[in-house]
C-alpha positions in Angstrom: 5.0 4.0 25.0 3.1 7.2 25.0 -0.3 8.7 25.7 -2.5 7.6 22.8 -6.1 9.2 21.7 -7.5 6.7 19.0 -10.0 9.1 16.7 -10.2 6.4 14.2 -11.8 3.5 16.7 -13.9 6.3 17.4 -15.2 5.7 13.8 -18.2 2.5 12.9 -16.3 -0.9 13.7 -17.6 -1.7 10.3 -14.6 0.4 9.1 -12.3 -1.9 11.1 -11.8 -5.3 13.5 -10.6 -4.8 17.2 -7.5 -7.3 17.1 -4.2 -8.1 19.1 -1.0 -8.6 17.4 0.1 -12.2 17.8 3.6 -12.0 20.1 6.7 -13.6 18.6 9.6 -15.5 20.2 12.5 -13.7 20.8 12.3 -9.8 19.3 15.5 -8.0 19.0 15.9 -4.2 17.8 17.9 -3.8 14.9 16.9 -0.2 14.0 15.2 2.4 16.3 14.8 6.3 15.3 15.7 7.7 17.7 14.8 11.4 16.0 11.3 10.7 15.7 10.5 9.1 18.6 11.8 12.7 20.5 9.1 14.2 18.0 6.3 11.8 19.6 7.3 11.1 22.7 7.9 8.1 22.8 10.1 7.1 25.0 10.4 3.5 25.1 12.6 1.5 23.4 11.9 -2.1 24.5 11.6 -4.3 21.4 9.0 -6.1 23.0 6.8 -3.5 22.5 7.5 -2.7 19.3 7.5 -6.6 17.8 3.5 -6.9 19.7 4.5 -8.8 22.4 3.2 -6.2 24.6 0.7 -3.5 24.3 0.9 0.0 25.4 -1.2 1.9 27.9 -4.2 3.2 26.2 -4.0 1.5 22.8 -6.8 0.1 20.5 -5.3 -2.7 18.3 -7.1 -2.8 15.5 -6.6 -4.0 11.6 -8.7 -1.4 9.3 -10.2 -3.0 6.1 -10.3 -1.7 2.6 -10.9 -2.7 -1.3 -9.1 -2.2 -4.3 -8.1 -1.6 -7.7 -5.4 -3.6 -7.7 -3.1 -3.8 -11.4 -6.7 -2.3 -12.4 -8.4 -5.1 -11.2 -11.5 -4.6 -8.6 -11.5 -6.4 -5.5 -14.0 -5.4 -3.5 -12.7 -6.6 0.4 -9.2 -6.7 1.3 -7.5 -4.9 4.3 -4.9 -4.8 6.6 -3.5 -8.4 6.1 -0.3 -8.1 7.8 -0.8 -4.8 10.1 -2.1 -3.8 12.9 -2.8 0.0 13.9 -2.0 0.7 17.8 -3.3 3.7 17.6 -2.7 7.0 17.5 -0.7 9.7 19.1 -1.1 14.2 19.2 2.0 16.2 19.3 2.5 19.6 18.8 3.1 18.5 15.2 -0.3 16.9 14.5 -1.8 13.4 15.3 0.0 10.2 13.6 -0.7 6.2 13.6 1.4 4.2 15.1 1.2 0.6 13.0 3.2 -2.6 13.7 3.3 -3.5 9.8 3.7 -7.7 9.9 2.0 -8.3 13.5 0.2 -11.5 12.6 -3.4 -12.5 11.4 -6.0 -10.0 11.0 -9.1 -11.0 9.6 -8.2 -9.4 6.3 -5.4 -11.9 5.7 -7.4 -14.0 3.3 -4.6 -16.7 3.3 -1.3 -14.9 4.0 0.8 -15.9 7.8 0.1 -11.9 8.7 3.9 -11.7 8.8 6.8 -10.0 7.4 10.4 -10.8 6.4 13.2 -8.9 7.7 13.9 -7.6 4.1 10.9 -5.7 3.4 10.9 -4.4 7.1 14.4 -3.0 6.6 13.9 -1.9 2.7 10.9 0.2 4.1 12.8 1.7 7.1 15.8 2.9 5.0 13.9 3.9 2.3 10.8 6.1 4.3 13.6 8.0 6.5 15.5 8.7 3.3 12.3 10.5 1.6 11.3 11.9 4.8 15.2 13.5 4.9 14.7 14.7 1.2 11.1 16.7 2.2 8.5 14.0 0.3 5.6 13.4 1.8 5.7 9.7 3.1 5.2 7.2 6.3 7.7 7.6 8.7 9.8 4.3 10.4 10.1 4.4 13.9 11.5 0.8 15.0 12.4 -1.9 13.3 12.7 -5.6 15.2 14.2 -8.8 14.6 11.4 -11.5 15.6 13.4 -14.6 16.0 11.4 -16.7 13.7 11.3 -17.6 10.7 8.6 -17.0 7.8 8.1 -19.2 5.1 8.3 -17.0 1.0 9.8 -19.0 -1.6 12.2 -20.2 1.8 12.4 -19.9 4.9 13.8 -16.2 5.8 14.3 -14.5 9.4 11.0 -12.5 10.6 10.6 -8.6 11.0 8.1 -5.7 12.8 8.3 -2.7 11.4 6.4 0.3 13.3 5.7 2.6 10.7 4.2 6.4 11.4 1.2 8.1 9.1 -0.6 10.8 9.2 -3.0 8.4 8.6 -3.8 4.9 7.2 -6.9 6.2 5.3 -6.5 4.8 1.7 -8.3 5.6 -1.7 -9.6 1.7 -1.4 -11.0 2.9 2.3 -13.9 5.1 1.1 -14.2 2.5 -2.1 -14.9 -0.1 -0.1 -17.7 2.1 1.8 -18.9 2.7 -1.6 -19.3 -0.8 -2.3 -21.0 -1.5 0.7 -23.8 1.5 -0.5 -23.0 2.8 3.2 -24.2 6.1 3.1 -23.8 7.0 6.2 -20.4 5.3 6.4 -19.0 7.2 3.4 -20.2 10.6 5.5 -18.6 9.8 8.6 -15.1 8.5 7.1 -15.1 12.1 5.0 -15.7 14.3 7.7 -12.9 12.6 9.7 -10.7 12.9 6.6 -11.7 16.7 6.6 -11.2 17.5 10.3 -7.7 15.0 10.6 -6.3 16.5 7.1 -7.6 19.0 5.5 -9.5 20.7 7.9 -9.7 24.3 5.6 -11.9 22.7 3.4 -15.7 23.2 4.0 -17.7 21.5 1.3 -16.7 18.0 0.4 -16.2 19.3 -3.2 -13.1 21.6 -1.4 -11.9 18.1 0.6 -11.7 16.4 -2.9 -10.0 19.0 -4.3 -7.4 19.5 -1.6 -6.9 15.2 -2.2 -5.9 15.5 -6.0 -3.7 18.6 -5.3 -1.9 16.8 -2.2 -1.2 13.7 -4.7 -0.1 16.2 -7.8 2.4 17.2 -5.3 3.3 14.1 -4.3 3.9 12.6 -7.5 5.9 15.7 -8.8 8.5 15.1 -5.6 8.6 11.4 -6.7 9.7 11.9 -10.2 12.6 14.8 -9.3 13.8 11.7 -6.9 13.5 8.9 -10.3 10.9 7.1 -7.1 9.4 4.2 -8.8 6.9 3.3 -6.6 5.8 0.0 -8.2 2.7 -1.2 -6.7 0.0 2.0 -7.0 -2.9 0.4 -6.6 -6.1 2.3 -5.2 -5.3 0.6 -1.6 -1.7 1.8 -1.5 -2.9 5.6 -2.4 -2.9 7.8 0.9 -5.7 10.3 1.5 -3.2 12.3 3.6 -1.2 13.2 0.7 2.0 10.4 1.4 4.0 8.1 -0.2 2.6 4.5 1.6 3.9 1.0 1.1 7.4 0.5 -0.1 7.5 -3.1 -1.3 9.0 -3.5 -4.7 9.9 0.4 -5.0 13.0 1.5 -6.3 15.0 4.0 -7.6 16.5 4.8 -11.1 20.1 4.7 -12.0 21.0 5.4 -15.7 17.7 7.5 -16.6 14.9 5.3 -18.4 11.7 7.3 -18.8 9.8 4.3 -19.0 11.9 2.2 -16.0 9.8 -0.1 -14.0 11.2 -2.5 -11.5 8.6 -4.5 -9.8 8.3 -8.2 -10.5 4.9 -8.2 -10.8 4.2 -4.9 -13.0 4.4 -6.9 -16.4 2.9 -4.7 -18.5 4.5 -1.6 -17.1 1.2 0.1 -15.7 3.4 1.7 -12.7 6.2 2.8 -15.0 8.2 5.8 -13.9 6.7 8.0 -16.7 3.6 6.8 -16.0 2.9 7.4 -12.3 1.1 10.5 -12.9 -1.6 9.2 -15.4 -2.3 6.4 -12.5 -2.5 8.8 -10.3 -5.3 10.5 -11.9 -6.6 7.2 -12.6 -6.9 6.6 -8.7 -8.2 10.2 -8.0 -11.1 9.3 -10.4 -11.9 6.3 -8.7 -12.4 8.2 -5.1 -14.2 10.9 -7.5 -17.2 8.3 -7.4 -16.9 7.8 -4.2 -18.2 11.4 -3.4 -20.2 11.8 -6.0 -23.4 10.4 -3.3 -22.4 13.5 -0.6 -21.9 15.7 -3.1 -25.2 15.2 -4.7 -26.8 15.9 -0.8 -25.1 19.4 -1.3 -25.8 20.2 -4.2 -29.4 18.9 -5.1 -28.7 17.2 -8.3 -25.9 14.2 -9.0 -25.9 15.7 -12.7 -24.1 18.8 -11.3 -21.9 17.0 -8.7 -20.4 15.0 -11.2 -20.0 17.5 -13.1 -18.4 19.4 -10.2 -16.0 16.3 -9.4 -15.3 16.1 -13.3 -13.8 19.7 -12.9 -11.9 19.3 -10.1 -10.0 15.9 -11.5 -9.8 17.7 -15.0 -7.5 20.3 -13.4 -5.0 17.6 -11.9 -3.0 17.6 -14.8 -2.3 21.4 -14.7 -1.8 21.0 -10.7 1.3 18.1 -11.4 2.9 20.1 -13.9 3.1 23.1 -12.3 4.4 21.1 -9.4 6.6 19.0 -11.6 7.9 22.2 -12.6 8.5 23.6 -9.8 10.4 20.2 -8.4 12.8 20.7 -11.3 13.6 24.4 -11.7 15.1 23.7 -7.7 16.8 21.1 -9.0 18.3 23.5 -12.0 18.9 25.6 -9.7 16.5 28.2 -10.7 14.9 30.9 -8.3 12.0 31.9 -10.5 10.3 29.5 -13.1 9.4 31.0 -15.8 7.7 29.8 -19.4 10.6 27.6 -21.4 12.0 26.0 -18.3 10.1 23.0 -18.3 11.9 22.7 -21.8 15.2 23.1 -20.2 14.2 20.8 -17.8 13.1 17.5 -20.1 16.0 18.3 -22.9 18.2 17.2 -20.1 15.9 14.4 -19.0 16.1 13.3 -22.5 19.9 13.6 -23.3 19.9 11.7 -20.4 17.8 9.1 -21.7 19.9 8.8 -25.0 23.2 8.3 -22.9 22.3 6.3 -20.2 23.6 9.1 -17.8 22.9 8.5 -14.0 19.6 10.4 -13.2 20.8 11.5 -9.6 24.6 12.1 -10.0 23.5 14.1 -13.2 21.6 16.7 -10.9 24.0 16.3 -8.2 27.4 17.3 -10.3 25.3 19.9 -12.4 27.6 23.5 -12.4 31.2 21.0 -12.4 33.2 19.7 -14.8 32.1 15.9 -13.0 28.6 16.9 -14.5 30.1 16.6 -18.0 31.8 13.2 -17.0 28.4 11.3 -16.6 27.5 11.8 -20.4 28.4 9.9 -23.6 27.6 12.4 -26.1 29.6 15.1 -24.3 29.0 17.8 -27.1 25.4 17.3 -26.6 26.0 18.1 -23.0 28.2 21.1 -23.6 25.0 22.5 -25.7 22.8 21.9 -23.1 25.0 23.1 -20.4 25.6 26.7 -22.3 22.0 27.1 -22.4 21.2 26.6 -18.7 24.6 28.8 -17.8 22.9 31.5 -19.6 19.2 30.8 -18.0 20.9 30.9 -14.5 23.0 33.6 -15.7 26.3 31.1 -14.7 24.7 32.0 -11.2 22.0 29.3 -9.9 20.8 29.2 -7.0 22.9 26.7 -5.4 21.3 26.9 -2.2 17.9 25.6 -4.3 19.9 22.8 -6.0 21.9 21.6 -2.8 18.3 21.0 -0.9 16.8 19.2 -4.3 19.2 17.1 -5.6 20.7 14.5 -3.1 24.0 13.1 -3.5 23.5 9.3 -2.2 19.9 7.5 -2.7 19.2 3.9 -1.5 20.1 2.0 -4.1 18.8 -0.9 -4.8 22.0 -3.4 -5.6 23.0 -1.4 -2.0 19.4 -2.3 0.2 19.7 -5.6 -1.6 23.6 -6.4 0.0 22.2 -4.9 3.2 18.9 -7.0 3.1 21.1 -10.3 2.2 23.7 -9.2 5.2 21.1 -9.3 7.7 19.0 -12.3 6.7 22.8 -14.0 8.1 22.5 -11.9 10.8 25.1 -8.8 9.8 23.0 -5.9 10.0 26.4 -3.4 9.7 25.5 -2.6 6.5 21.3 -2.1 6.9 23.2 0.5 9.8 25.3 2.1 7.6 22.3 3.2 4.8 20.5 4.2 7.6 22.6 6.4 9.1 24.3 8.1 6.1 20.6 8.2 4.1 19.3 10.8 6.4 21.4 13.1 5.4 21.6 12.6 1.4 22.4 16.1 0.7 25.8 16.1 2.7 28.3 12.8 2.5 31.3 11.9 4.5 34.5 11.3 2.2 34.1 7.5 4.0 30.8 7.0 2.3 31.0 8.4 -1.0 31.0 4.9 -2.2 27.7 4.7 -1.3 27.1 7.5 -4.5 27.9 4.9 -7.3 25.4 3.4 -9.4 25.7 -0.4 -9.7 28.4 -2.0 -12.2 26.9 -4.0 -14.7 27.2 -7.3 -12.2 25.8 -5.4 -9.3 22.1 -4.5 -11.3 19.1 -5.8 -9.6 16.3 -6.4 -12.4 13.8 -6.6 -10.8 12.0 -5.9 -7.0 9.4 -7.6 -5.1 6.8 -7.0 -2.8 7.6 -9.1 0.1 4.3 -10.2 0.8 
């Protein structure tokens, strides 16, 4: 496949287990990306590979284990389940993980099959490539295969591999689990490799948990100018590196709901779309008191590194909405935030709200008359619309608004007819969203379809993890 140099089997096996990916009958490519495997250099394309059955040259299969809070529940041992890391690869663009994500038992399965359907494999290809084409932070999808067998959810549905691409697979729930364990010297060694893989301008390990929270404020922020719902944001599916990891039941929004949640198992609403920052936070405290044993080494006294940690995580609210603000002025089109426009900003997000406008088509249409078309109480609109016209001066910054506000998204009722296609064996339309989700910002006339929210009959209520 490539040359590989695997820093993270470098690390205490007690972090990991050495294991094989379990081969499958008959793999069959149904998506390859062609883009990044240039960026890598990878250069083969033989599903084979890329479903387990064979391993490359110079890779380390291994499963890395984890805890969790998980729906705010602790669970103090789970891991990689379903996935199994390769290992990894150094371009000219940094080292990344190479992962087949449903490869078969791992000793962190607890009592799943260690596989994956095909509709979680393609939901997570479409969607990663389209976030990666929108400049969000995220895993990358580099192959997805067809297995030839079947895997047994609520029925029987066809089997997928996807190879997914990280910076790295170092979770929140990695250094917890250390924590748990009271290893010491565990916690030490998985930090400093954090610090020299990541963030390697940070020299205390006060400066390495500060350049965490601000990666995820500016995360988050992208998220929430894209209406991502990410669903499932437990302490395990938070990346160290700063990307959006794990797309089972995410979606997006269609008519703007502030509070919109989509995952089937999200009840209560904990991962709601206006609540993804607070969780956030929420997470960053719990890695907080994972450091707060190294930072007490460096400073002499646990009193004044938690008091030190305390500071740092206080300041993540200021960090998001200065990035939230930031996220949306592009999206308004405006050059130069300035005090008021985060005002500007939510008085559309709530006229939105109160119409049931379309939250990207909205942004998209903003400066035409097809703007105007996507709201119920049009007067409200015109009074909004005369006051950003004289913000932007009736001149935004166009060239702002056309790299921040896409024109398609992957919709869900759209992944959901693509997902249904190809567990009959049509993957024409999982091909189509791929190809025209990669480049959001500019659609063909042919697939401006692809643009329309869902009628009434084509809603999806609800997503689901897959697992």
């Amino acid at each position: 496949m490539t040359d590989f140099d695997n820093s993270y089997a470098r690390l205490p096996d007690r972090l990991f287990a050495r294991i094989d990916p379990d081969p499958v009958a008959a793999p069959q490519m149904i998506l390859f990306n062609d883009d990044l495997a240039h960026s890598l250099g990878v250069t083969d394309r033989d599903a084979a590979v890329f479903a387990g059955n064979v391993i490359p040259d110079g890779a380390e299969p291994l499963a890395q284990v984890y805890a969790a809070h998980q729906f705010g529940g602790w669970v103090p041992r789970l891991g990689d389940g379903r996935a199994i890391l390769l290992g990894e690869v150094v371009t000219d663009h940094g080292r990344f993980d190479i992962q087949l994500k449903g490869a078969g038992r791992t000793p962190y399965s607890r009592n799943g099959d260690g596989r994956a359907w095909l509709g979680p494999v393609l939901r997570e290809y479409i969607v990663s490539e389209f976030m990666a084409a929108c400049g969000v932070p995220t895993t990358r999808a580099l192959a997805a295969v067809a297995t030839g067998e079947r895997v047994q959810r609520e029925r029987a549905y066809p089997g997928g591999v996807l190879t997914r691409v990280a910076a790295s697979h170092i979770r929140v729930g990695t250094f917890q689990y250390l924590t748990a364990q009271d290893d010491d010297e565990g916690l030490r060694l998985l930090a400093e490799h954090v610090r020299d893989r990541h963030y390697p301008q940070a020299r205390t390990m006060l400066e390495l948990y500060s350049a965490i929270v601000a990666a995820q404020a500016r995360l988050i922020a992208r998220w929430m100018g894209l209406g991502f719902v990410h669903g499932v944001m437990n302490t395990d599916n938070t990346s160290i590196a700063g990307e959006t990891i794990d797309y089972g039941p995410c979606a997006f929004i269609d008519a703007y709901t502030p509070s919109a949640r989509y995952s089937s198992i999200d009840q209560y609403g904990r991962y709601a779309f206006d609540q993804q920052a607070n969780i956030a936070g929420w997470n960053l405290a719990q890695l907080g008191t994972c450091f707060v044993g190294m930072m007490t080494q460096e400073t002499g006294s646990q009193d004044a590194a938690i008091e030190a940690l305390t500071g740092v995580l206080n300041g993540f609210p200021a960090l998001y909405h200065a990035a939230w603000r930031d996220v949306f002025a592009a999206k308004l089109g405006i050059a130069q935030p300035r005090d008021g426009d985060e005002d500007l900003a939510q008085d559309l997000l709530s006229l939105m709200a109160a119409t049931g406008a379309d939250f990207t088509n909205v942004f998209a249409r903003l400066g035409s008359d097809k703007a105007r078309d996507e709201f119920t109480d049009r007067p409200a609109f015109d009074a909004w619309n005369a006051r950003w016209n004289a913000r932007v001066d009736s001149a935004p910054d166009r060239a702002a608004m056309a790299r921040a506000n896409p024109q398609v998204i992957p919709r869900t009722h759209r992944l959901e007819e693509a997902i249904m296609a190809a567990t009959d064996g049509d993957f024409s339309k999982a091909h189509r969203l791929a190809r025209v989700l990669v480049t959001p910002f500019d659609v063909a006339d042919a697939d401006r379809d692809l643009m329309a929210p869902p009628t009434r009959a084509e809603i999806v209520p609800a997503t689901f993890c897959g697992t």
